[in-house]
C-alpha positions in Angstrom: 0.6 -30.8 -8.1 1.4 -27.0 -8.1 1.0 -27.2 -3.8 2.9 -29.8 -3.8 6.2 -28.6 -5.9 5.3 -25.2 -3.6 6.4 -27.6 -0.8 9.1 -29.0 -2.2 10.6 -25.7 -3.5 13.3 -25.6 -0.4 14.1 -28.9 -0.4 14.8 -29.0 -3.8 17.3 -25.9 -3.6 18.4 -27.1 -0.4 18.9 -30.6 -1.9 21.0 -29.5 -5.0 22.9 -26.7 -3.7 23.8 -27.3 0.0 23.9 -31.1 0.4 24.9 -32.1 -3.3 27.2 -29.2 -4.0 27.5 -27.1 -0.3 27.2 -23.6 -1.5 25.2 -21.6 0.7 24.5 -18.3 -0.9 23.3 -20.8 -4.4 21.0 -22.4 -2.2 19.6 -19.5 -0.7 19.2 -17.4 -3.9 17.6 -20.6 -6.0 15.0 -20.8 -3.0 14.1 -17.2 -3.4 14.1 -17.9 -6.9 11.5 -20.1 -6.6 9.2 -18.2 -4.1 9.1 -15.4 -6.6 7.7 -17.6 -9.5 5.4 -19.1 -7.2 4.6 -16.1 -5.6 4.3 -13.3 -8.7 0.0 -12.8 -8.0 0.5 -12.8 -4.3 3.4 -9.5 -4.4 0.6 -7.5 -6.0 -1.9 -8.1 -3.5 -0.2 -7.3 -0.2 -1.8 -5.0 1.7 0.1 -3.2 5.2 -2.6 -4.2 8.6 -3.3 -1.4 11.4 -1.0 -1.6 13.3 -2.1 -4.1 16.2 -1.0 -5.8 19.4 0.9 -8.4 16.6 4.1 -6.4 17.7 3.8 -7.8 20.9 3.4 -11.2 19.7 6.3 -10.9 17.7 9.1 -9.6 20.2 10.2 -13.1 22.0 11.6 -14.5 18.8 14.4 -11.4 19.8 15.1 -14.0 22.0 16.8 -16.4 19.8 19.9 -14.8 19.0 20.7 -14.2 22.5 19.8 -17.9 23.3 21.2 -19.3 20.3 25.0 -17.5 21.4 24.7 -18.8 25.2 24.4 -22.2 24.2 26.1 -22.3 20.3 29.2 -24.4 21.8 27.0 -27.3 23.4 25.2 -27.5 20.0 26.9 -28.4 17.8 29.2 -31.7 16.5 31.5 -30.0 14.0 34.3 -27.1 13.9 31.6 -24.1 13.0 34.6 -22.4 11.1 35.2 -25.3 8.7 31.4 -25.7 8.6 31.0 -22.1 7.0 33.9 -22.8 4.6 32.6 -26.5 3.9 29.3 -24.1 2.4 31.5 -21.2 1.0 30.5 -18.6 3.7 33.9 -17.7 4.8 34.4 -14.2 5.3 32.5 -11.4 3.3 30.8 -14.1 1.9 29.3 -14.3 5.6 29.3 -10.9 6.0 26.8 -10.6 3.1 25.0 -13.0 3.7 24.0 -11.8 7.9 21.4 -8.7 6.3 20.5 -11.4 3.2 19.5 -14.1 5.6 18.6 -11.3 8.4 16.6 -9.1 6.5 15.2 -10.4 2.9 15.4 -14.2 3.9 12.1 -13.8 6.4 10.1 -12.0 4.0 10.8 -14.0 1.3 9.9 -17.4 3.4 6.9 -15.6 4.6 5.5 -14.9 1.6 5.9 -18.5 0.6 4.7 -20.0 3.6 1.9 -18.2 4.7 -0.5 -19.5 2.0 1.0 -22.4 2.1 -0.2 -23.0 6.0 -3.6 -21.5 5.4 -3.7 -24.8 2.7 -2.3 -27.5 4.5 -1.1 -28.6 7.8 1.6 -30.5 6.1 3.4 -26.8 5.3 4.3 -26.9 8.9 6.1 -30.0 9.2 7.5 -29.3 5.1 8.5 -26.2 6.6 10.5 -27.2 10.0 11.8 -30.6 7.9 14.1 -28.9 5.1 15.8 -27.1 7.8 16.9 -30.1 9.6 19.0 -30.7 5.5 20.4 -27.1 6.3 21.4 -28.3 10.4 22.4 -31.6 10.1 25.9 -31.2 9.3 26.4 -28.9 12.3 24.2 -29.6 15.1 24.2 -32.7 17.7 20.9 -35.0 17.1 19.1 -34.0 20.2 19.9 -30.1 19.4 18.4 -30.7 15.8 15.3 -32.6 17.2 14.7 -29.3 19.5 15.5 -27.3 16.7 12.9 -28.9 14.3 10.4 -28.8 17.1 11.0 -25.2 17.8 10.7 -24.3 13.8 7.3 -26.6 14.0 5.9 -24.6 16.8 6.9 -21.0 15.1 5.2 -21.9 12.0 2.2 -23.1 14.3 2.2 -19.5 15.8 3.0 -17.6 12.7 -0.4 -18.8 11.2 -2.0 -18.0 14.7 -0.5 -14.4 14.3 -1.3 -13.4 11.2 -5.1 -14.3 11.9 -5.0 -12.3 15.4 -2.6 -9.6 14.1 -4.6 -9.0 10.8 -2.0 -9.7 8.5 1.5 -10.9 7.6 3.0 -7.6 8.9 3.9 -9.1 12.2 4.7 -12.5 11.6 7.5 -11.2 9.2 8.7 -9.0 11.8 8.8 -11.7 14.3 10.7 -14.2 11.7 13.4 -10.9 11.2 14.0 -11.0 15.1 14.8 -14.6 15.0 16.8 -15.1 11.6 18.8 -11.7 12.5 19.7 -13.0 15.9 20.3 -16.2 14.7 22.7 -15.5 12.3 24.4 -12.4 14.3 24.6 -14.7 17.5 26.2 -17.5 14.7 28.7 -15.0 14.0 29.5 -13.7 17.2 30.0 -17.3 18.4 32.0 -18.6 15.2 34.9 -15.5 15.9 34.8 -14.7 19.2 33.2 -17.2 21.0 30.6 -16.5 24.5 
């Protein structure tokens, strides 16, 4: 029961506060809400791994923001503008939330998922599927199939990383590269365009 409300922690803040009532940064902070209480033993047990060829392994996922603000207007289906108001992220509201989601948002997701992985194979799929909730509303069906199969496949790779790289260290770095240059490239795209 307790893996399995673990699993369903982002789909139920996803589910309540972006799809019922759109409000990005409540989503996002009742998420991390939830990985804390789940997570309390697991903060106190963290350890920092010699330093490794895992910072290798971690560098292409810098290539996602880059990527992401080449191809950003073929993407998606909707105005990206009203999009970001439609999920009160319009102005500093964005603005705060590019470190949140840059920074804090990939350590807090790693230290959910990576015991969750080493558990079950289903994390992987649990862990690609709420963020096709998040995408829907913005990008075109084939974009969000490649998107959920890319988010599949990082997971995959996170778990091989943090068994080659001896810890989390580099996983989490490599999840920063990607959710930094994602949102960033989002940003860039959104008010200025490619």
């Amino acid at each position: 029961m307790k893996l399995t409300l673990r699993l369903l922690a982002p789909y139920i803040a996803v589910g309540v506060f972006w799809c019922w009532l759109p409000n990005a940064w409540l989503a996002i902070l009742a998420y991390h809400a939830q990985i804390l209480f789940w997570s309390r033993k697991r903060l106190r047990d963290i350890r920092r791994p010699p330093l490794t060829r895992g910072a290798l392994m971690a560098l292409p996922a810098a290539l996602a923001g880059p990527l992401l603000y080449l191809l950003f207007p073929c993407i998606t289906h909707t105005d990206p503008s009203q999009w970001l108001v439609d999920h009160h992220l319009a102005g500093l509201a964005f603005l705060l939330m590019i470190p949140y989601f840059g920074l804090l948002h990939p350590l807090m997701e790693q230290l959910h998922w990576a015991p969750l992985r080493e558990q079950t194979p289903v994390a992987h799929l649990a862990f690609a599927g709420y963020h096709v909730l998040v995408l829907y509303s913005l990008l075109t069906l084939p974009w969000l199939v490649f998107c959920s199969a890319i988010l599949l496949g990082a997971s995959v790779v996170w778990r091989f990383m943090a068994k080659r790289a001896g810890g989390p260290i580099f996983v989490a770095v490599s999840h920063i590269l990607a959710d930094l240059g994602i949102i960033v490239a989002a940003g860039l795209s959104i008010w200025w365009g490619p």
